[in-house]
N, C-alpha and C positions, 0 to 999 in steps of 0.2 A: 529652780524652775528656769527653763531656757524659754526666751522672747523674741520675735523678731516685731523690730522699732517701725509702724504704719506711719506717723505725721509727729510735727513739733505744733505745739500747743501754741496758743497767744503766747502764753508767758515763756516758752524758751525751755520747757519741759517736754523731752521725747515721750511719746504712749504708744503703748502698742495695747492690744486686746486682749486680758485673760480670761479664764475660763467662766469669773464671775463678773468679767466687766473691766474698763480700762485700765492698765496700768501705767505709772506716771516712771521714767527712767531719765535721771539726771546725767549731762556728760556726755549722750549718746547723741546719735542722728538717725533718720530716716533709713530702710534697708538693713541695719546694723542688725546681727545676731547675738543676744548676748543671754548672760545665767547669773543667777543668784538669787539668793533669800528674799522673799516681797512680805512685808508686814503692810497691811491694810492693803490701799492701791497704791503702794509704795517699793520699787526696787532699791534702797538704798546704796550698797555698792557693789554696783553691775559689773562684772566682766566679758570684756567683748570678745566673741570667738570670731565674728567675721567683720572686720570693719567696714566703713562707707570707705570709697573712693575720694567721697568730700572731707574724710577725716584728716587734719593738722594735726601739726606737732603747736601744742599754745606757747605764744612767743613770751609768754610771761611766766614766773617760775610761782606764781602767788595762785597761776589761774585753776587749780585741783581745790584752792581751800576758801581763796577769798570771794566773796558774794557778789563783790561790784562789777564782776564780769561771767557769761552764762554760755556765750560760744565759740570762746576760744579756741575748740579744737575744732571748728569747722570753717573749710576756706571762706575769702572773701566771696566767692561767686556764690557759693550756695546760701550765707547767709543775706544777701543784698538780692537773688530770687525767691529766696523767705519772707522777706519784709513785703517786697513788690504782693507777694500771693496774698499775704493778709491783709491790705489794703484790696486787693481782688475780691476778695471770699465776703469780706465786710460789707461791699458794694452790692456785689450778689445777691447777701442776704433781702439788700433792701429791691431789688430786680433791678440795678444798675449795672451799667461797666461804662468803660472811661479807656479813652486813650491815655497811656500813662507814658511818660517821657522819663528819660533812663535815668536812673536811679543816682543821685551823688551822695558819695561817702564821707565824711571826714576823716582824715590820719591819725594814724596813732601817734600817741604823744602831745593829742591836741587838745585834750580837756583845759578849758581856762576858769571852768568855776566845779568847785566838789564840796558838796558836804562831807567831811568826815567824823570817826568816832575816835574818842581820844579816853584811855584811862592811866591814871596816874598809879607810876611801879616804884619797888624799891629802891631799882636805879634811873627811872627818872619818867619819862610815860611813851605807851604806844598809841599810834597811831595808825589807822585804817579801815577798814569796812570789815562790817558783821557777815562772818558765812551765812549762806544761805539759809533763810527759815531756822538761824539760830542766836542768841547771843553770844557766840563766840566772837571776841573781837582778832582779826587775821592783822597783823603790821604788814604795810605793805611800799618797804624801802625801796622793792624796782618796781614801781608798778610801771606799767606801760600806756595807761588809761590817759593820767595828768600830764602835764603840759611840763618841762624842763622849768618852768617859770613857779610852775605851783609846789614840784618835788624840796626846790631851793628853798620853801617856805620852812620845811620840817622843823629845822633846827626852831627858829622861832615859834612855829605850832608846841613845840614840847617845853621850851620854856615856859608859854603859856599856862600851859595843862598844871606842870609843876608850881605855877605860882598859885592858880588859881582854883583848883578842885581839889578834892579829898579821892582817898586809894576806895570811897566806898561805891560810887556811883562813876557815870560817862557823861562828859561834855560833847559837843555835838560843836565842830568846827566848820564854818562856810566858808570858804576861802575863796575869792576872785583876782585875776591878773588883772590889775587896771595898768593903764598908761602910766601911772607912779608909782606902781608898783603894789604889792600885796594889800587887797580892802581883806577883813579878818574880821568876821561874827560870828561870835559863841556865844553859847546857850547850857546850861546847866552847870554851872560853875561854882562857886563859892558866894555869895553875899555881897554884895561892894563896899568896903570900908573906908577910911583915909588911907590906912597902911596899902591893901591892897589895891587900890585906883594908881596912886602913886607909883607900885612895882610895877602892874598893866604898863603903865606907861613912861617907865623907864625901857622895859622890854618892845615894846612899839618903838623908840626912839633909836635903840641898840640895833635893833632888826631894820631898819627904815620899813617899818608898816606904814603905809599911806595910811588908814584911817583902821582902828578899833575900836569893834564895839560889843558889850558885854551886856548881855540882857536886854537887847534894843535901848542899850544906851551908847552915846561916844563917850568913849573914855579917851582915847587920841585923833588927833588929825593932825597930821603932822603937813596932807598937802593931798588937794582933792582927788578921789581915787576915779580921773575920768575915764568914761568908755565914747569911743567915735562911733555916733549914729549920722553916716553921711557927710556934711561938710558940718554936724554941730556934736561940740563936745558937752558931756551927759555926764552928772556926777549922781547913780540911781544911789537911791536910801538905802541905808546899809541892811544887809539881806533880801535884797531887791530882787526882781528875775529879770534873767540875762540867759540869750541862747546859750548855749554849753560850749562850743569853738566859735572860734572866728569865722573858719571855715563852711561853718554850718551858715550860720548868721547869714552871712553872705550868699549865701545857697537860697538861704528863704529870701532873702530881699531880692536876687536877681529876678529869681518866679513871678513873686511879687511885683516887683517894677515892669516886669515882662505883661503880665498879666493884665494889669489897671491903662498899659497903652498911653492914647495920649487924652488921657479923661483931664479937666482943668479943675474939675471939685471933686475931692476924693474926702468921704469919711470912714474915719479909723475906727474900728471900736474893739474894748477890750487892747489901749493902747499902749498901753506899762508907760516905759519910762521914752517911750518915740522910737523904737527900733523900724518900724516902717514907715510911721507918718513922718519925722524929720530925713531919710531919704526922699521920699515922695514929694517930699517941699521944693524940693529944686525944679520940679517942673510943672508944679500945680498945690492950688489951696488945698490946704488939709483943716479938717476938721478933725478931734483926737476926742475919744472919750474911755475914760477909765476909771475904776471907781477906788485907785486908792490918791488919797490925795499926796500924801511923798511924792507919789510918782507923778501925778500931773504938773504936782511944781516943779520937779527935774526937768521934765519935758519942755515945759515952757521958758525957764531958766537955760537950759541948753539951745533952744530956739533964741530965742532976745540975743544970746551973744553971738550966735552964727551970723556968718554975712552971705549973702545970694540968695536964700532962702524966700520962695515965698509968704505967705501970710500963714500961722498955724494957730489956730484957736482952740485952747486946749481945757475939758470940763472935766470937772469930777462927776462922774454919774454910774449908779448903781446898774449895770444893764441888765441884770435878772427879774430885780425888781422893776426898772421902769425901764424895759426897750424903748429905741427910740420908733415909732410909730410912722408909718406908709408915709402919713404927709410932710413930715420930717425930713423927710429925703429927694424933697424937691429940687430939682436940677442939678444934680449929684450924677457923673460923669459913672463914679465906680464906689464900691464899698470893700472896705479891708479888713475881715471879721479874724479874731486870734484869740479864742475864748480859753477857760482851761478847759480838764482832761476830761469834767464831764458837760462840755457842748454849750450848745447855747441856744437849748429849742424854743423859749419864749422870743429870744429877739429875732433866730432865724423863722420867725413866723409870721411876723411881723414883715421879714423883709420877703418873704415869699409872698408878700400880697402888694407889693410894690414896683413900680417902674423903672428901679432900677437896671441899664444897661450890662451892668457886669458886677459880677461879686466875688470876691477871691478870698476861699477857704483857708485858712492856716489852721492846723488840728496837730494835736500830737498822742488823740487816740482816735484810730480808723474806726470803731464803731460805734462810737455819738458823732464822728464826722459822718458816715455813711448813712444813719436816722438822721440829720441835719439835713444830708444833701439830696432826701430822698421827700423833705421837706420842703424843699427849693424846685425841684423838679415837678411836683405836685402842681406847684407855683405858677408851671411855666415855663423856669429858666432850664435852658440848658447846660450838661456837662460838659465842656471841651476838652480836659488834662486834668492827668495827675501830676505833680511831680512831687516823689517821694524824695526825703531828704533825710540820711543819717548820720547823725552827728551823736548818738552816744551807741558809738562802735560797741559791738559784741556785747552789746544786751537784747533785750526784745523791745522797745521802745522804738517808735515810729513816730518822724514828723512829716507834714506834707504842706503842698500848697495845689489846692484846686480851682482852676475859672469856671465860672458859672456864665451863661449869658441871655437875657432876657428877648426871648425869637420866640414867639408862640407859632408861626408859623416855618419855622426853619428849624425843628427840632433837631439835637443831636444825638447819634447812639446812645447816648448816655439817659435820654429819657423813660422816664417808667411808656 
């Protein structure tokens, strides 16, 4: 069957329209003509007779097999007008549009945290990501994704794998570059015994692993595995969440500091471990709320040791369960909302009935951001900016940061 390719999906899957309905073409792009076999609404492997103009060469030689990367053979421009559109089309949905400010990427080679899949072989284990929609495990010794820092890790990932799981099953490796260098949690491994805790951490000690830990336990700390939120060093709990680069991080916190202005009481919510509330500090109280407690005592521990810092009061609180409520947010300059990927409609409901002056969206899916922000506008506040931010290059994955501002009388395009 010969297809020509109409649009890319959310998830980074070309479709074009067959004769009983879409079909899904993996590999391809927009305009592309291409032919072959379709099982279900499936072309498995296309070949293309006419390619896109946006079509690359993938700089990676993993990128045909391994899952961890989706658009490798399409240039930087087209897939950073991709992301921009889907963040559009999302908005849309809800009868929104938004000035959106240009789009920043992060480099390859800049991944500083990955989970990987690891299984144990007869000459010693692989390591890397499951192809797409399959359990095949791909090794991927050049990947071009990970950071020069996390590649260096391998050698000690596979001593790992070998000490510690069987050839029957897969361990699941999260690996982060801290400032001392490699933090390492795994998950599916072997049992903890004396013999095996013991190996762990002879090979933690051999490798200089800053801290492992195996089934949310530490088995080593050789020396705290910190990350710099601002002027305070942050030691999150092992399998913590952390932006994916540096580069990104920094991306969201400029938007972010840009956005909040010069507010003097800003609250955080949905805080992790302080990645906006401890910059934020430096020129105004924060208030931090997030509901795992590791991570508010990171946050507060990394606060107490910093210096210049203003005040940060830092709660554990569940905010699905109990958002923080209209009067709560008295004299509150701005609000810093970084919910996960499905939103946060009970607390942005709450804050759509509120006097708060500005509210700054952090989302990393556009359509529980775009039903959130269509919430807020309801509310009152208006859109100003998008800025979209990509940090986990040549996938489909989208992060943003958006201001909102409370003008019932000065609405902005962005209002329904």
């Amino acid at each position: 069957m010969k297809l020509t390719i109409d649009r890319l999906g959310y998830l980074g899957d070309a479709i074009a329209m067959g004769p009983e309905g879409p079909i899904y073409v993996p590999h391809v792009l927009p305009g592309e003509e291409v032919e072959g076999e379709v099982e279900g609404d499936r072309m498995i492997s296309p070949k293309i007779i006419t390619p896109s103009p946006d079509r690359v060469r993938p700089p990676c030689v993993h990128a045909r097999s391994c899952g961890g990367c989706l658009l490798q053979h399409a240039s930087d421009s087209f897939v950073a007008e991709w992301k921009l559109d889907v963040v559009r089309t999302a908005l849309a949905r809800q009868g929104l549009n938004a000035t959106f400010l240009p789009i920043l990427t992060s480099p390859a080679q800049s991944r500083r945290r990955a989970t990987l899949t690891a299984r144990r072989s007869k000459t010693g284990a692989m390591i890397g990501f499951h192809a797409r929609a399959s359990d095949v495990l791909v090794p991927v010794p050049n990947c071009q994704l990970l950071s020069p820092q996390l590649m260096a890790t391998f050698p000690a990932l596979e001593a790992l794998v070998v000490a510690g799981s069987s050839r029957k099953g897969e361990v699941q490796l999260t690996i982060t570059d801290s400032l001392a260098g490699p933090d390492v949690s795994v998950t599916g491994g072997k049992p903890i015994d004396a013999t095996l805790r013991l190996e762990l951490a002879r090979i933690a000690e051999r490798f200089n692993i800053a801290r492992l830990s195996w089934e949310n336990e530490v088995i080593a700390l050789r020396t705290a595995p910190m990350q710099r939120f601002g002027a305070a060093l942050v030691a999150p709990p092992a399998g913590g969440f952390l932006q994916a680069t540096l580069q990104g991080e920094a991306d969201l916190v400029a938007a972010v500091t840009r956005a909040v202005g010069d507010a003097k009481k800003i609250v955080d919510l949905f805080a992790g471990a302080g990645t906006f509330a401890l910059p934020l500090a430096r020129n105004a109280e924060v208030f931090a709320f997030e509901g795992d407690k590791a991570m508010v005592e990171a946050m507060d521990k990394g606060w107490r040791m910093a210096q210049g810092l203003k005040l940060v009061t830092s709660q554990m609180r569940d905010l699905f369960r109990r958002p923080l409520e209209p009067d709560e947010f008295k004299n509150v300059g701005a609000v810093v909302i970084d919910p996960p990927r499905a939103g946060a409609e009970a607390q942005m409901e709450t804050i759509s009935r509120s006097d708060i002056p500005v509210v700054v969206a952090v989302s990393c899916n556009p359509v529980t951001f775009a039903r959130d922000a269509a919430m807020l506008v309801k509310g009152g506040f208006g859109l100003e900016w998008v800025q979209v931010v990509d940090q986990f290059r040549w996938s489909s994955h989208i992060e943003l940061v958006a201001k909102f501002t409370k003008n019932i009388n000065k609405r902005s395009k962005g209002n329904l």
